[in-house]
Biopython code that builds the backbone (N, CA, C, O; Angstrom):
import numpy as np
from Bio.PDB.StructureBuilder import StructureBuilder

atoms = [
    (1, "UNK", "N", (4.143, -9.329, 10.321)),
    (1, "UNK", "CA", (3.852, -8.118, 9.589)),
    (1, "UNK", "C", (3.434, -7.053, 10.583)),
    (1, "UNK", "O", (2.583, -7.345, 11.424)),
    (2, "UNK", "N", (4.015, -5.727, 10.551)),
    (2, "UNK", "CA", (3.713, -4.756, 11.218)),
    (2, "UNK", "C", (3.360, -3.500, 10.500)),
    (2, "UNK", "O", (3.300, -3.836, 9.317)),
    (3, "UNK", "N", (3.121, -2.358, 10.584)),
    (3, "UNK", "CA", (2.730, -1.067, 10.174)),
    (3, "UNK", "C", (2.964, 0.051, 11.147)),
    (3, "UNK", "O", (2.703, -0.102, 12.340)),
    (4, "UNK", "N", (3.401, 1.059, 10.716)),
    (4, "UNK", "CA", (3.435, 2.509, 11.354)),
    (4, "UNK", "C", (2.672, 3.046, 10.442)),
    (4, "UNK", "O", (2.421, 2.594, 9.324)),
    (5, "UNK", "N", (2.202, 4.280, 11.055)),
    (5, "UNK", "CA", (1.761, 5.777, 10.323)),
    (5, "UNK", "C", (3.280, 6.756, 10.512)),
    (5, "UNK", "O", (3.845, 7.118, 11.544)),
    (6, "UNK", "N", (3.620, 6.977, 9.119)),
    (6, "UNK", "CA", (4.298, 8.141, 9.295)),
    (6, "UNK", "C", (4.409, 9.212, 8.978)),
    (6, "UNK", "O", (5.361, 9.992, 8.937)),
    (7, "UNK", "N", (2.612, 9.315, 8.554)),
    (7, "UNK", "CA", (2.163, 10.707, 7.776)),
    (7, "UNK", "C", (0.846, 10.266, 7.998)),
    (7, "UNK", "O", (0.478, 9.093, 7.933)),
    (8, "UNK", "N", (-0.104, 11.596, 8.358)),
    (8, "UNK", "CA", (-1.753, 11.472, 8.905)),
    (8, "UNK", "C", (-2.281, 13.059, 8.213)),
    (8, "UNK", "O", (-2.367, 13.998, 9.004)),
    (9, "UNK", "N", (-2.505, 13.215, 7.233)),
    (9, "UNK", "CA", (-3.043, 14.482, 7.247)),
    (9, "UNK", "C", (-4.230, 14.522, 6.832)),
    (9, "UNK", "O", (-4.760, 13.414, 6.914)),
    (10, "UNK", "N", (-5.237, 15.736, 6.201)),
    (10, "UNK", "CA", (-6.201, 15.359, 4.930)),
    (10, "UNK", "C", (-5.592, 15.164, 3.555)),
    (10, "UNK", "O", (-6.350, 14.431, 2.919)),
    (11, "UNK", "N", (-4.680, 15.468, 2.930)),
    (11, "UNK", "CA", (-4.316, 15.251, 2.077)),
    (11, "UNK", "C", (-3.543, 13.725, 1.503)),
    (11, "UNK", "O", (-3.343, 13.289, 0.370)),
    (12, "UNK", "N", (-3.226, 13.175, 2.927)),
    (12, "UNK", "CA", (-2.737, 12.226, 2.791)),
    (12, "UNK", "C", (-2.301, 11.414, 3.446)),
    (12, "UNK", "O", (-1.330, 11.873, 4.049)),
    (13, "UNK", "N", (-2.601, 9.739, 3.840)),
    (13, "UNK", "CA", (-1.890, 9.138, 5.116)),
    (13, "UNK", "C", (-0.744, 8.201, 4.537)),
    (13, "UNK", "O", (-0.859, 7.491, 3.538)),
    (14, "UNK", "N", (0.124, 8.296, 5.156)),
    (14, "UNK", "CA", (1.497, 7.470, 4.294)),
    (14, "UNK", "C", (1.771, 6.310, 5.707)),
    (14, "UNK", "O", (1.634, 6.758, 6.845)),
    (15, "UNK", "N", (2.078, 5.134, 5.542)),
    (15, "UNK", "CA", (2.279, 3.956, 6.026)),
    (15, "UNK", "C", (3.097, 3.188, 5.664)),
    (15, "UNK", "O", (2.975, 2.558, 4.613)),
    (16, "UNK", "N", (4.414, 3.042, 6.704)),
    (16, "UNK", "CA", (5.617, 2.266, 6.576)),
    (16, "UNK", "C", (5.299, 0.785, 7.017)),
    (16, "UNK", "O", (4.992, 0.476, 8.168)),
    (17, "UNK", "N", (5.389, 0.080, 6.164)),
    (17, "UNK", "CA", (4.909, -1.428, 6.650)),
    (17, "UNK", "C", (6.489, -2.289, 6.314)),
    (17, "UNK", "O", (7.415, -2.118, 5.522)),
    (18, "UNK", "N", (6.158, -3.296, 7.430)),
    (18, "UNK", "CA", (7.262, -4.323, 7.387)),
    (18, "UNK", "C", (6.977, -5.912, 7.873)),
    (18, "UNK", "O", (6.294, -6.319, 8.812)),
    (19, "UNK", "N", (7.696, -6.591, 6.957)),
    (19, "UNK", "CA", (7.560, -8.205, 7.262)),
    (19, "UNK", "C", (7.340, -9.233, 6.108)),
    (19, "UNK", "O", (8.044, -9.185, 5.099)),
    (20, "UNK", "N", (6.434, -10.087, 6.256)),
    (20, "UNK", "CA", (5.389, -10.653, 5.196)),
    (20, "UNK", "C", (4.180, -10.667, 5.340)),
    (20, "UNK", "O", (3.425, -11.152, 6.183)),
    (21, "UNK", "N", (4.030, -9.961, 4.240)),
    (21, "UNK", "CA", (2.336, -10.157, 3.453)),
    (21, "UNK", "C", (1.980, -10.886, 3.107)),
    (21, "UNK", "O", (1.791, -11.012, 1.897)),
    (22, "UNK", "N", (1.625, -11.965, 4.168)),
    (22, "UNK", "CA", (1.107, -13.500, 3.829)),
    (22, "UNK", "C", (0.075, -13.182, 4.444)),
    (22, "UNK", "O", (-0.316, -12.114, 4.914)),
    (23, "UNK", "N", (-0.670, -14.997, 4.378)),
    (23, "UNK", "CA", (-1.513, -15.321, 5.110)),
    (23, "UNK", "C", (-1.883, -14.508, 6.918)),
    (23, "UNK", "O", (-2.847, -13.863, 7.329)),
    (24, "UNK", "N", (-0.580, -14.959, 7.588)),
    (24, "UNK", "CA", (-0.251, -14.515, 9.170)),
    (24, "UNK", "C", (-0.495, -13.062, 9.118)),
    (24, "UNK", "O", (-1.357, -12.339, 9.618)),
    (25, "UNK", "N", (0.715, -12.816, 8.221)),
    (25, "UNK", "CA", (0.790, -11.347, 8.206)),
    (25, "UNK", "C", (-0.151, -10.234, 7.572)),
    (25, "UNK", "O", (0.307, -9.092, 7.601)),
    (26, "UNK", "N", (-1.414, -10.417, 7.000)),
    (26, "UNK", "CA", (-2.425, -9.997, 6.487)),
    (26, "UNK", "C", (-3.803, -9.772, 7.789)),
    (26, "UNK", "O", (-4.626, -8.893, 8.043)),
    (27, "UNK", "N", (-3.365, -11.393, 8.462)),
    (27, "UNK", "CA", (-4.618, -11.593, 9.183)),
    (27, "UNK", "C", (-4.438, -10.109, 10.379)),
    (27, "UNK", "O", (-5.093, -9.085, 10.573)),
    (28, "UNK", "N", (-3.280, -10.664, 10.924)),
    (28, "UNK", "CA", (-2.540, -9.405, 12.031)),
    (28, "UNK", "C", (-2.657, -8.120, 11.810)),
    (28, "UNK", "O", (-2.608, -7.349, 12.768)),
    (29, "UNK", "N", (-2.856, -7.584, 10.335)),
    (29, "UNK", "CA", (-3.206, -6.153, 10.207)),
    (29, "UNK", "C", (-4.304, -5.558, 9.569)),
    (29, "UNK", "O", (-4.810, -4.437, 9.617)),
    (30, "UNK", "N", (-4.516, -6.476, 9.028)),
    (30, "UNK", "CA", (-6.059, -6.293, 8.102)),
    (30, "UNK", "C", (-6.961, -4.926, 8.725)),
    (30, "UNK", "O", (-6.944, -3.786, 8.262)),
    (31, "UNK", "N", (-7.634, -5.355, 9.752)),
    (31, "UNK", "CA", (-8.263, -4.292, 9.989)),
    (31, "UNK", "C", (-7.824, -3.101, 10.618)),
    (31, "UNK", "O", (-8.697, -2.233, 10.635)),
    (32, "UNK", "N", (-6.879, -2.823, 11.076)),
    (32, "UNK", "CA", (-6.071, -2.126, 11.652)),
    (32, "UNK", "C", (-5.754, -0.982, 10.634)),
    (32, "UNK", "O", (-5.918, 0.236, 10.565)),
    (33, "UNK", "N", (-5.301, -1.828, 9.996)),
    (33, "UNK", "CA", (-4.871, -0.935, 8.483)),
    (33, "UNK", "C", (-5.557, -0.365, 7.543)),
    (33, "UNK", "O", (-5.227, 0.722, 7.069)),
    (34, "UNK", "N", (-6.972, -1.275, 7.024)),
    (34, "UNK", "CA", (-7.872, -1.002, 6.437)),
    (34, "UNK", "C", (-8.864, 0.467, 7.427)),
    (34, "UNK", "O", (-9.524, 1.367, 6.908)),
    (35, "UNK", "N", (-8.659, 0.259, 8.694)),
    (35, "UNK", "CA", (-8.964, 1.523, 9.574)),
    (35, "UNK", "C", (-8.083, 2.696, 9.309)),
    (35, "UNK", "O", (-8.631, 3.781, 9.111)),
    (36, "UNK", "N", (-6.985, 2.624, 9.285)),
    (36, "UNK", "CA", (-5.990, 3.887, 8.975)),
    (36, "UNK", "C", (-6.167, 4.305, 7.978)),
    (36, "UNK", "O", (-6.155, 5.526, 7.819)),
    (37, "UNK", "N", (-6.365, 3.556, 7.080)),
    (37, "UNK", "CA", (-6.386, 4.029, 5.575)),
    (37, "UNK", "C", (-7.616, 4.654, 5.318)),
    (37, "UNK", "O", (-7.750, 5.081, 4.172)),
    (38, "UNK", "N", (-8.768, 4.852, 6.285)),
    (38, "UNK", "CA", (-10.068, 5.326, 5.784)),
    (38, "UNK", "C", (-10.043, 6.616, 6.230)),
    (38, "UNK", "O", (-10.780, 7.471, 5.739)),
    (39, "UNK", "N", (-9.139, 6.885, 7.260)),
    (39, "UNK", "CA", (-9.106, 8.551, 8.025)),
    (39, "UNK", "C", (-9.150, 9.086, 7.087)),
    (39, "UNK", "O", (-10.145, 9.807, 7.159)),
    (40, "UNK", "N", (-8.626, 9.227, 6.073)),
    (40, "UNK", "CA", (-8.631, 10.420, 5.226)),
    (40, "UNK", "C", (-7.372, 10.354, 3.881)),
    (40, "UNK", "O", (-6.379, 9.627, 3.881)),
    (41, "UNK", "N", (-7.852, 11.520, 2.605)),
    (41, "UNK", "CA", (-7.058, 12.046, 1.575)),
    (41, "UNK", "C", (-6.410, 10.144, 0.924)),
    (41, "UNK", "O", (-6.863, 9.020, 1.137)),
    (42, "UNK", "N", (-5.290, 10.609, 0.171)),
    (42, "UNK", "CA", (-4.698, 9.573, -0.756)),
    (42, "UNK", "C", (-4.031, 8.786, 0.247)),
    (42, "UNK", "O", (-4.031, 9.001, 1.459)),
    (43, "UNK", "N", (-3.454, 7.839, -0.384)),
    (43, "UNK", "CA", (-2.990, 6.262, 0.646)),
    (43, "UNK", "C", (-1.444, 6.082, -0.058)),
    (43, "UNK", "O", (-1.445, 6.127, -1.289)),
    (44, "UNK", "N", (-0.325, 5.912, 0.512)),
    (44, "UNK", "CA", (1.019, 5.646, 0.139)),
    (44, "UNK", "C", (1.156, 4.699, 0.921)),
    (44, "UNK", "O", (1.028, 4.987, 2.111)),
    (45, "UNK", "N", (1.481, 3.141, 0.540)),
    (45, "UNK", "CA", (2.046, 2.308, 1.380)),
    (45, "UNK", "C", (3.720, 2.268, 0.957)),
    (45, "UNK", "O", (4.166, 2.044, -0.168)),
    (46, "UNK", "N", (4.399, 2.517, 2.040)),
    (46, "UNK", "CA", (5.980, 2.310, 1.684)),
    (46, "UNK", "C", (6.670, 0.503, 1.848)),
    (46, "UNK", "O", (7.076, 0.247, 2.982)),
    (47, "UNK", "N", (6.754, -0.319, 1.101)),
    (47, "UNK", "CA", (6.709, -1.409, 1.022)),
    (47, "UNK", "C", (8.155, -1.933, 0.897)),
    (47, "UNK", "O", (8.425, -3.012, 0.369)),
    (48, "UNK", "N", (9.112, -1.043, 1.450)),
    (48, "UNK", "CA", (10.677, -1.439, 1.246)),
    (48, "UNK", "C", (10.949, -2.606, 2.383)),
    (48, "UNK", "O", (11.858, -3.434, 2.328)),
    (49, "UNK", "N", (10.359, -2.536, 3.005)),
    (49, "UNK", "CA", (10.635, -3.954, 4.148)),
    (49, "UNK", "C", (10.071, -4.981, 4.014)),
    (49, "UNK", "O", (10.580, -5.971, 4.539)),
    (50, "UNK", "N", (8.852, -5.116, 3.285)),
    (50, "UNK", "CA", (7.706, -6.212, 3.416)),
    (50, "UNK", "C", (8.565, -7.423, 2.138)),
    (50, "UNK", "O", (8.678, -7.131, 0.947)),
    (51, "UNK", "N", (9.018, -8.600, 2.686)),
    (51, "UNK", "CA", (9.715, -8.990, 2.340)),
    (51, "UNK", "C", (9.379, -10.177, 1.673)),
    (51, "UNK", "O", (10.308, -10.979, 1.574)),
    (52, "UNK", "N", (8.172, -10.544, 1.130)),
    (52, "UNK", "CA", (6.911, -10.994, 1.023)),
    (52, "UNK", "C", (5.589, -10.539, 0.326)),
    (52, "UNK", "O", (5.065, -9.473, 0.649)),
    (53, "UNK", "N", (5.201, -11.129, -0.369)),
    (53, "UNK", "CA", (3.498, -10.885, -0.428)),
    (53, "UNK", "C", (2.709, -12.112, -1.154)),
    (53, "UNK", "O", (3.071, -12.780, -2.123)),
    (54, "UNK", "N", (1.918, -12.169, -0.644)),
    (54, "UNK", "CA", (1.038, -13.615, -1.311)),
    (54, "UNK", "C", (0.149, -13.057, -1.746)),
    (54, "UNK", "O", (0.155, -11.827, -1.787)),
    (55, "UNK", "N", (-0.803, -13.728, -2.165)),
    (55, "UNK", "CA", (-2.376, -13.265, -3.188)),
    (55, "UNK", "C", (-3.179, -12.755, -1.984)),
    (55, "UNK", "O", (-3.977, -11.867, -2.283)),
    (56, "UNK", "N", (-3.155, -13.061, -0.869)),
    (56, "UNK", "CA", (-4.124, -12.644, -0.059)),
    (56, "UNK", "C", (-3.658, -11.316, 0.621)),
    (56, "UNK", "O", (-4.301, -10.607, 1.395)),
    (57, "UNK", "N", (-2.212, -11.125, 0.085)),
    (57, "UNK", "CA", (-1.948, -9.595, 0.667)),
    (57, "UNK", "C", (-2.169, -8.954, -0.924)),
    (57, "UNK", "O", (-2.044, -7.732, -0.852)),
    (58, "UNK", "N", (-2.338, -9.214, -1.745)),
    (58, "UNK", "CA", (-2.498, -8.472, -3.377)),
    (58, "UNK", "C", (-3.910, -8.064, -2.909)),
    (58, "UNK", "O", (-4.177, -6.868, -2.790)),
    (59, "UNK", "N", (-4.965, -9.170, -2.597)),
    (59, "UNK", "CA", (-6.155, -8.930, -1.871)),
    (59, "UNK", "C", (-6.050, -7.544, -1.264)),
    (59, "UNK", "O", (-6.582, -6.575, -1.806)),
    (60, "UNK", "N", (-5.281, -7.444, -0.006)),
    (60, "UNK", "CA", (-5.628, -6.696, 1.014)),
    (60, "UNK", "C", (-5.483, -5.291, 0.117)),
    (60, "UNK", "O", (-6.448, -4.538, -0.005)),
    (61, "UNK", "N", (-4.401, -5.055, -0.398)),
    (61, "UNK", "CA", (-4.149, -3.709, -1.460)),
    (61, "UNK", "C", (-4.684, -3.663, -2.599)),
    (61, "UNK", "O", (-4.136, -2.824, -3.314)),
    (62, "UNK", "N", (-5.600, -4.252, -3.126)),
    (62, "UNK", "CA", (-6.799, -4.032, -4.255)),
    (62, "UNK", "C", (-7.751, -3.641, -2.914)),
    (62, "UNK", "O", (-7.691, -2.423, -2.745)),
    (63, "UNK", "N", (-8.418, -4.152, -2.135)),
    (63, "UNK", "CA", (-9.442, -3.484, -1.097)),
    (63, "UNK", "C", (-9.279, -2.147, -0.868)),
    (63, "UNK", "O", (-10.098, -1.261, -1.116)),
    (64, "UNK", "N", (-8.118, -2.024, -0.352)),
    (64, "UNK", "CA", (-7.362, -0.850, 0.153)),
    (64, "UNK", "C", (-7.626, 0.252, -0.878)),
    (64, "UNK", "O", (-8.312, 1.241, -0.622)),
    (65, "UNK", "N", (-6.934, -0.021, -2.269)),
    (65, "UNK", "CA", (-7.375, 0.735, -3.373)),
    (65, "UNK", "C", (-8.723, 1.303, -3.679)),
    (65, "UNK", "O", (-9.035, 2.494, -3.654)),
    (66, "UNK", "N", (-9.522, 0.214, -3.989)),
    (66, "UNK", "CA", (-11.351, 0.076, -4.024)),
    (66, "UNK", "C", (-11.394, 1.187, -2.996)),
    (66, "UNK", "O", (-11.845, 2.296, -3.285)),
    (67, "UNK", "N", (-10.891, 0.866, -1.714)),
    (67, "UNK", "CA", (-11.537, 1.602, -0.978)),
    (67, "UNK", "C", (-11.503, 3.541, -0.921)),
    (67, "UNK", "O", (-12.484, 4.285, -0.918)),
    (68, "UNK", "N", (-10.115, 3.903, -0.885)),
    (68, "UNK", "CA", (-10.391, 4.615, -1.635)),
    (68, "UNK", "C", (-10.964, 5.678, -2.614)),
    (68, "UNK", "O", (-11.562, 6.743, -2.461)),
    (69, "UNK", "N", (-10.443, 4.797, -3.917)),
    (69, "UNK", "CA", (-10.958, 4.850, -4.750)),
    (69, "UNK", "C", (-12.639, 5.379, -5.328)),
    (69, "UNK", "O", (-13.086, 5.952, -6.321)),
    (70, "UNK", "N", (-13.203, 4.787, -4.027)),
    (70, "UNK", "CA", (-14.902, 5.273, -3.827)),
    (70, "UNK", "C", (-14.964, 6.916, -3.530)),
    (70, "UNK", "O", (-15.764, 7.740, -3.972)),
    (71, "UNK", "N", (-13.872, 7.092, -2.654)),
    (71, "UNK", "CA", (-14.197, 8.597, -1.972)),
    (71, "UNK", "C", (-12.998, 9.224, -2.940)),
    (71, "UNK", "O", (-12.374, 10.032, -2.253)),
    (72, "UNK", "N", (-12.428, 9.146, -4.333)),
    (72, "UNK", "CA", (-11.826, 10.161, -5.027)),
    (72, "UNK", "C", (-10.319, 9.928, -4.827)),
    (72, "UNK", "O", (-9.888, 10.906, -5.436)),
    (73, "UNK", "N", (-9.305, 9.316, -4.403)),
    (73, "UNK", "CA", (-8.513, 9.670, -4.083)),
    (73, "UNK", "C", (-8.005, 7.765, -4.339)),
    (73, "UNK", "O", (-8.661, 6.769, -4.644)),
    (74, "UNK", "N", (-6.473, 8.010, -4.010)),
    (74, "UNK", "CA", (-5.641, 7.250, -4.826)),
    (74, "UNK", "C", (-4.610, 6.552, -3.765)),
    (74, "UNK", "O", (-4.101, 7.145, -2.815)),
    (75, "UNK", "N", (-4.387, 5.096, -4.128)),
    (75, "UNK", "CA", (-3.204, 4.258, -3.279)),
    (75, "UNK", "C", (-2.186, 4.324, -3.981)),
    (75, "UNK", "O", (-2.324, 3.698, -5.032)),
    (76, "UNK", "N", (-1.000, 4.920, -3.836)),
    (76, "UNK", "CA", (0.432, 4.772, -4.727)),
    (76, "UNK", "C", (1.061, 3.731, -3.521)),
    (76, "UNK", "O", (0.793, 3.720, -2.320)),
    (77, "UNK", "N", (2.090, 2.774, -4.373)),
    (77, "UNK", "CA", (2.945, 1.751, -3.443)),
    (77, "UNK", "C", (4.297, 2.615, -3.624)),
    (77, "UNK", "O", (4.572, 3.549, -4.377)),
    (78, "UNK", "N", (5.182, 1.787, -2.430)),
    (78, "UNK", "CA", (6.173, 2.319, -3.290)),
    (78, "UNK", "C", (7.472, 1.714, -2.347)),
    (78, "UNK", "O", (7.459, 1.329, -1.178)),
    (79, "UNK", "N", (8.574, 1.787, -3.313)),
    (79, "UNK", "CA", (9.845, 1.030, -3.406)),
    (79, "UNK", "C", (9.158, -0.052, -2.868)),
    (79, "UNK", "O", (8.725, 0.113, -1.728)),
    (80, "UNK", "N", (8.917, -1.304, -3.506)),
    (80, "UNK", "CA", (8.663, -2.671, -3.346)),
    (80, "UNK", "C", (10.319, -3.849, -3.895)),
    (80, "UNK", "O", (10.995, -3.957, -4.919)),
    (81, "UNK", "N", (10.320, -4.430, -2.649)),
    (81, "UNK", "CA", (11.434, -5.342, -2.916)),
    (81, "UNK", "C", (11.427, -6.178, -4.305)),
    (81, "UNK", "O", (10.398, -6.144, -4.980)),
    (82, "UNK", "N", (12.261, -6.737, -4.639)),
    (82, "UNK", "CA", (12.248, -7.482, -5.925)),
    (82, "UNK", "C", (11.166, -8.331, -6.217)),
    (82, "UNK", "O", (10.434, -8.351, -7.206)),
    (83, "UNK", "N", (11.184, -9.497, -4.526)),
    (83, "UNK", "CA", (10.284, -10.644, -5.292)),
    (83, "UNK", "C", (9.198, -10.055, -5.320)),
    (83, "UNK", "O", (8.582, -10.253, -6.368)),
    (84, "UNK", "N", (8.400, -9.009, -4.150)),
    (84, "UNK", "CA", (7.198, -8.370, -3.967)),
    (84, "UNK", "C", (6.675, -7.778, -5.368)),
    (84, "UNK", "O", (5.554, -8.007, -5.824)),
    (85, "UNK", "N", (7.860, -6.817, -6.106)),
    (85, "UNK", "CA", (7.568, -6.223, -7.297)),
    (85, "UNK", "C", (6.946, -7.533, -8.369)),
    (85, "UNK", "O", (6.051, -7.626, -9.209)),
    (86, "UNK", "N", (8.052, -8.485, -7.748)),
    (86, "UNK", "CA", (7.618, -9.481, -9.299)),
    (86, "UNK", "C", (6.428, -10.267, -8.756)),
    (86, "UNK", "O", (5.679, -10.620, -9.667)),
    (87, "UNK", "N", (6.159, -10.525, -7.923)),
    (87, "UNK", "CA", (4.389, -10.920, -7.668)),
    (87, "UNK", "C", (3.783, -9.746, -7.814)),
    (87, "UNK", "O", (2.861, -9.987, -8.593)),
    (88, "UNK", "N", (3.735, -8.146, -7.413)),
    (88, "UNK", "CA", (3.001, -7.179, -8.350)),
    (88, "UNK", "C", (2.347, -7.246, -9.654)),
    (88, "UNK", "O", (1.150, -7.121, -9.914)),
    (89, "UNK", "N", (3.609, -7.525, -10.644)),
    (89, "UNK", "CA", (3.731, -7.891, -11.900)),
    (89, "UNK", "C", (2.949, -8.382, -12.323)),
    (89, "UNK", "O", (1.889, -7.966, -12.792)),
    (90, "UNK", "N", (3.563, -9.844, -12.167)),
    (90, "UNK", "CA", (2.653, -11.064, -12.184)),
    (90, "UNK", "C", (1.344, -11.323, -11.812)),
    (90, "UNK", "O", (0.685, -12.194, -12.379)),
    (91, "UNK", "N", (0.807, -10.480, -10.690)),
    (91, "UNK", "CA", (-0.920, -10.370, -10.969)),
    (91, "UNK", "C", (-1.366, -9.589, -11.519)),
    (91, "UNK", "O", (-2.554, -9.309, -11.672)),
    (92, "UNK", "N", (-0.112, -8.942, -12.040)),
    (92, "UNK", "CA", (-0.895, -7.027, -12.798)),
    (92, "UNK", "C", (-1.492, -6.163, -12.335)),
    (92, "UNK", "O", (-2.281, -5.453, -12.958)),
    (93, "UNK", "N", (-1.100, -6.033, -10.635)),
    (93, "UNK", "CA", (-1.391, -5.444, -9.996)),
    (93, "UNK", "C", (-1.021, -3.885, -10.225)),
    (93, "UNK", "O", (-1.640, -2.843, -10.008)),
    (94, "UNK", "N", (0.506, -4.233, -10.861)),
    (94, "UNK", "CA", (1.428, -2.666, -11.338)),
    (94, "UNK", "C", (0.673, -2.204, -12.873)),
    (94, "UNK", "O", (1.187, -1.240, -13.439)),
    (95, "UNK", "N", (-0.341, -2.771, -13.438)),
    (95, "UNK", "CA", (-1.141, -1.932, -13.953)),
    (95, "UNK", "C", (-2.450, -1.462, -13.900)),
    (95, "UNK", "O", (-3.101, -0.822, -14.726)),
    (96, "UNK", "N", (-2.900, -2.139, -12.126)),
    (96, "UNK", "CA", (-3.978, -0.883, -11.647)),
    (96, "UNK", "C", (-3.418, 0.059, -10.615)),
    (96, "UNK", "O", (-4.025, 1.124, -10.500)),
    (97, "UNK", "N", (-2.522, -0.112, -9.956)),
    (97, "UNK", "CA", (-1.465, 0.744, -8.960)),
    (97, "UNK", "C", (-0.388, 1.323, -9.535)),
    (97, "UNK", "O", (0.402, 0.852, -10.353)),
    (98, "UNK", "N", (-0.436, 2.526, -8.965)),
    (98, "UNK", "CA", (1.143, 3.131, -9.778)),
    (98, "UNK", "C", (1.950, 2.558, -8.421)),
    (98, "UNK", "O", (1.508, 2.111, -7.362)),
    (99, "UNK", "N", (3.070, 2.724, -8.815)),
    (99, "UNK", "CA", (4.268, 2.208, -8.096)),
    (99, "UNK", "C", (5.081, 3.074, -8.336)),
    (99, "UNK", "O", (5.105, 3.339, -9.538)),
    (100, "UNK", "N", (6.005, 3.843, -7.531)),
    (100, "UNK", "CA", (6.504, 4.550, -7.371)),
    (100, "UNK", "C", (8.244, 3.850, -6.804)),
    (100, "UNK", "O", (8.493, 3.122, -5.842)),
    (101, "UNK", "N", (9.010, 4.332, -7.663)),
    (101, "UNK", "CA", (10.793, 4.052, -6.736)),
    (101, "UNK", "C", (11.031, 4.774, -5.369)),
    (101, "UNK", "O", (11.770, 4.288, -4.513)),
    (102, "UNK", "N", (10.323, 6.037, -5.195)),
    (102, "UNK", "CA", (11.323, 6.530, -4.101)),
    (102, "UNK", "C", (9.492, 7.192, -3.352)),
    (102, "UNK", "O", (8.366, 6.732, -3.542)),
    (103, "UNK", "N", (9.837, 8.089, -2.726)),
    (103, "UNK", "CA", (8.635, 8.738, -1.461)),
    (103, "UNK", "C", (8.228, 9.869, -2.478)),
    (103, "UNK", "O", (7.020, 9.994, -2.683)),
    (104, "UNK", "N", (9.446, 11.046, -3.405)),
    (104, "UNK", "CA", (9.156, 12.210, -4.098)),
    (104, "UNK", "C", (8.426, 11.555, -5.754)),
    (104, "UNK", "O", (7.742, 12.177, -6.566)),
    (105, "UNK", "N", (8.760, 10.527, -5.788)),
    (105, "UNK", "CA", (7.363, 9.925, -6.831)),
    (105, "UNK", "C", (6.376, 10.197, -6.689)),
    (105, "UNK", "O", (5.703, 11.024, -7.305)),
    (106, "UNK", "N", (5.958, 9.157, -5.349)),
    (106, "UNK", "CA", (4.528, 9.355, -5.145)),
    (106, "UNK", "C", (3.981, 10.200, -4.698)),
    (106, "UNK", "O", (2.759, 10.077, -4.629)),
    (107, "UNK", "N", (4.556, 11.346, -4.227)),
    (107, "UNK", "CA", (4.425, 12.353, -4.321)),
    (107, "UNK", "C", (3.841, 12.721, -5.378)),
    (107, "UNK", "O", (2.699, 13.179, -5.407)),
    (108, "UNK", "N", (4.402, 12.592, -6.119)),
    (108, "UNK", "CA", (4.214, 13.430, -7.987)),
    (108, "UNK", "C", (3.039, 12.873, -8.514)),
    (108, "UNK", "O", (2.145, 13.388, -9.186)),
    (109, "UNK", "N", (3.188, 11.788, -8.112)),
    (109, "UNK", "CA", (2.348, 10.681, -8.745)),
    (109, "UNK", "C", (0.934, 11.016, -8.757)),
    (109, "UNK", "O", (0.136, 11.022, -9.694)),
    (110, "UNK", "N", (0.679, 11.494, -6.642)),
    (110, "UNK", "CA", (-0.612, 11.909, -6.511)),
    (110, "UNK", "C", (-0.573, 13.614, -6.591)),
    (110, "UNK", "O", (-1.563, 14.163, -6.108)),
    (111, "UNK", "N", (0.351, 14.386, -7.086)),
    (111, "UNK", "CA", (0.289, 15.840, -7.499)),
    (111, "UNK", "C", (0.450, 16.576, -5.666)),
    (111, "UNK", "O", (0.356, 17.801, -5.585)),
    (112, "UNK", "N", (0.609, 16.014, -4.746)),
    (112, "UNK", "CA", (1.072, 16.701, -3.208)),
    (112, "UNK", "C", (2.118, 17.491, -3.835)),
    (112, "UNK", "O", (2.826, 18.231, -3.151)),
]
sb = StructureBuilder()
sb.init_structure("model")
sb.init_model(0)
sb.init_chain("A")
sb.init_seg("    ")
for serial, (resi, resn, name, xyz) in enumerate(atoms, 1):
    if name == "N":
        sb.init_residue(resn, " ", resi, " ")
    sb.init_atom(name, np.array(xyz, "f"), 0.0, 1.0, " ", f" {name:<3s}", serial, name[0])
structure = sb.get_structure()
């Protein structure tokens, strides 16, 4: 599991992630990520590569959210692969996260 920043502003940091969101791949970015995500404004993870996710990466993006969430502002996901979407689902994660199909969603989503 890896991560870029490909957006840093106040309004908003957006993060292209790729791999699996497992166990390995959670441990490897955890704080790294959970650091990026605190700089500042709303949180977009772009999740079209992450090819994968287990409960302990559902973990890492409920934190992520929470976190957040404390200082006003909002995690949108977005384009999540099939099986990823359907473990979303299935923890009901996609009804505390909006999820977004494309980048001009979440956009909308968080009003940028």
């Amino acid at each position: 599991m890896e991560f870029e920043v490909v957006e840093a502003n106040q309004q908003v940091t957006r993060v292209r992630l790729w791999g699996r969101l497992d166990t390995p791949g959670v441990d490897r970015i955890e704080t790294r990520l959970n650091a990026t995500m605190a700089k500042g404004g709303h949180g977009i993870l772009d999740l079209t590569e992450v090819t994968f996710l287990s409960s302990l990466g559902v973990r890492l993006l409920l934190g992520i959210a929470k976190m957040l969430d404390r200082r006003s502002s909002k995690l949108v996901l977005v384009a999540p692969q099939a099986l990823v979407d359907e473990t979303l689902r299935h923890s009901s994660l996609d009804e505390i996260l909006p999820i977004a199909r494309d980048l001009d969603g979440a956009r909308a989503l968080l009003a940028l």
